[in-house]
C-alpha positions as CSV (number, residue, x, y, z in Angstrom):
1,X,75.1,11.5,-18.5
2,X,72.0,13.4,-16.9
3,X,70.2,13.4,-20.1
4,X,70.9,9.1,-20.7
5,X,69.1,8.6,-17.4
6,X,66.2,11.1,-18.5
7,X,65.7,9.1,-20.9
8,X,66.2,6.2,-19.4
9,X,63.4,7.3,-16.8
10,X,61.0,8.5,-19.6
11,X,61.6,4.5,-21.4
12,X,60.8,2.8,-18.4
13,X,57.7,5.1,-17.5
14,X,56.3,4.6,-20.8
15,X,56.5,1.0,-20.3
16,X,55.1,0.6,-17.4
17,X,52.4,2.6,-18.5
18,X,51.8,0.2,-21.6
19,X,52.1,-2.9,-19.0
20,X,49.0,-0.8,-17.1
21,X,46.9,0.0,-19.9
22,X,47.4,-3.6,-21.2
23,X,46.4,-4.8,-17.7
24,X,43.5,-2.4,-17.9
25,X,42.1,-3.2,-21.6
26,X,42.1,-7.0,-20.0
27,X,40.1,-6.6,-17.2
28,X,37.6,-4.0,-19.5
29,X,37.1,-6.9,-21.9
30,X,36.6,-9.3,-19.2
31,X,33.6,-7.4,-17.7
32,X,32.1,-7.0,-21.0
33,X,32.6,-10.7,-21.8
34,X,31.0,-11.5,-18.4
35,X,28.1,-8.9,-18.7
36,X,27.0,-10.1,-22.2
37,X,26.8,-13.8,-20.6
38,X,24.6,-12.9,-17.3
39,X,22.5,-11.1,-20.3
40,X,21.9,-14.2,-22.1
41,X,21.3,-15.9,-19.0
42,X,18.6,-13.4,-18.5
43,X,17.2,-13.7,-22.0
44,X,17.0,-17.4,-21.1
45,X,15.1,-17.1,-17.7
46,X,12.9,-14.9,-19.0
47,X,12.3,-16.4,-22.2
48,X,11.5,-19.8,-19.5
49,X,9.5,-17.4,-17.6
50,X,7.0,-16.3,-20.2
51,X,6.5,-19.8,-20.8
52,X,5.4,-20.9,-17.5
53,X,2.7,-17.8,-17.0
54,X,0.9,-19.3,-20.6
55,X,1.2,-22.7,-19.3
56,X,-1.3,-21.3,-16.0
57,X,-5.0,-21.7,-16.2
58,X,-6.9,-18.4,-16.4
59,X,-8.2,-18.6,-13.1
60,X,-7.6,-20.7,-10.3
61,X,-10.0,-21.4,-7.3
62,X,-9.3,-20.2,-3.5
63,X,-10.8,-23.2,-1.8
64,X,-8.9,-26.5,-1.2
65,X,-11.8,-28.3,-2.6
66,X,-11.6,-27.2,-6.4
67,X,-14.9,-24.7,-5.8
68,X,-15.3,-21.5,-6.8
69,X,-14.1,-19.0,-3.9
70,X,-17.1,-17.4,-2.4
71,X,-17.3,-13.7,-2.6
72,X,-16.0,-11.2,-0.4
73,X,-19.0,-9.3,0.0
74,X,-22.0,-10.8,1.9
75,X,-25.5,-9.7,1.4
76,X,-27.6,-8.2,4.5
77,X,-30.1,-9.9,5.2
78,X,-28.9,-13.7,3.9
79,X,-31.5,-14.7,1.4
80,X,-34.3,-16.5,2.8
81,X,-34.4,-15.3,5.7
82,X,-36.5,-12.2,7.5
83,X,-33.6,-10.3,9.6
84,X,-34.2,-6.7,9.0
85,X,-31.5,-5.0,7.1
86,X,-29.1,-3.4,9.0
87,X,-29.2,0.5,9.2
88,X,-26.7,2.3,7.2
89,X,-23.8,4.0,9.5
90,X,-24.4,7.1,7.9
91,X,-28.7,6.5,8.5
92,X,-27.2,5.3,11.9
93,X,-25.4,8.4,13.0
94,X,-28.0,11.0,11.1
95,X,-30.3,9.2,14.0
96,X,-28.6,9.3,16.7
97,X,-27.3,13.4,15.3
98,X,-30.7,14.1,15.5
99,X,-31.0,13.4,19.5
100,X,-28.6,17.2,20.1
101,X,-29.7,20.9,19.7
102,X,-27.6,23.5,18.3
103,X,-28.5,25.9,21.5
104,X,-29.9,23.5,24.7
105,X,-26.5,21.4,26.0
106,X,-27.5,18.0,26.2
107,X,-26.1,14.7,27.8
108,X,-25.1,11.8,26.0
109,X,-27.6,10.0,28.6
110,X,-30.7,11.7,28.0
111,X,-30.0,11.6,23.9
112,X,-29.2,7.8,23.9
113,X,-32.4,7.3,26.0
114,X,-34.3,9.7,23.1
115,X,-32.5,8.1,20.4
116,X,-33.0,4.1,21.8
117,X,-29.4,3.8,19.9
118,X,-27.2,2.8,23.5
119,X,-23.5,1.7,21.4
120,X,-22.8,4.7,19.5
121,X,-19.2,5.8,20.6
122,X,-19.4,9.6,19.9
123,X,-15.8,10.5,19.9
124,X,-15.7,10.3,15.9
125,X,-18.4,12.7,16.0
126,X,-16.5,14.9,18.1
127,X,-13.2,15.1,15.8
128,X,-15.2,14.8,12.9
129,X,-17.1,18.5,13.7
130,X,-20.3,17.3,14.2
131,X,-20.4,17.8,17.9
132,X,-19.2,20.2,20.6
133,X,-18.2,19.5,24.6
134,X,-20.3,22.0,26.4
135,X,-20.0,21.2,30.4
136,X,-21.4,17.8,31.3
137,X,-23.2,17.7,27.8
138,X,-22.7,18.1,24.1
139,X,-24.1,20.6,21.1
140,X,-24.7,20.0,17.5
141,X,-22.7,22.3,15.4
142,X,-23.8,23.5,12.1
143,X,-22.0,20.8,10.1
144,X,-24.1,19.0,8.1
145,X,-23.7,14.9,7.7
146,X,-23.4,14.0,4.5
């Protein structure tokens, strides 16, 4: 009698393990069936897509008005007129550079009076290398500008 309900046992696992499979083959084809589709639906946009960027004109203008957009660089000084052209910041600072001493301390007054140059912010010089805090003045350090 043991060994009939072994058996038994063994049938109706093997059962519901067909049932599962059955349930899970199903569900497997489903996804690919479903995959393939939002593939084609891809294909299709993109295919869509492509069209649409051929369809654009090379180039199209910035302005409102249809113009050509103006460029992003402006020359110094505006053609026609006489401004002087404004000093390089590297010319600029090289200037103003030259207004310290590697070995007398001097302050940021008397080389801005030297100089005539009364804007410069100096603390880029500072973390840059180019100048040291001595006191109440600064030095030049042997760092060159490039």
């Amino acid at each position: 009698m043991m060994e009939d309900v072994e058996a038994i046992t063994t049938a109706n696992l093997a059962v519901n393990m067909a049932g599962n499979f059955k349930a899970m083959i199903t569900a497997l084809e489903n996804d690919v069936r479903a995959r393939q589709a939002l593939i084609v639906k891809l294909e299709e946009a993109q295919a869509r897509l492509e069209e649409a960027i051929t369809g654009l004109p090379p180039t199209i203008a910035v302005s409102g008005n249809g113009a050509e957009p103006e460029p992003a660089l402006k020359t110094w000084p505006p053609e026609g007129t006489t401004a002087k052209a404004a000093p390089k910041p590297v010319q600029s600072s090289a200037a103003f550079l030259a207004g310290f001493d590697r070995r007398k301390v001097r302050t940021l007054a008397e080389v801005r009076q030297a100089t005539g140059q009364q804007g410069r912010n100096i603390g880029v010089l500072i973390r840059h290398g180019y100048l040291t805090k001595k006191g109440d003045g600064y030095l030049r350090t042997a760092r060159t500008l490039q």
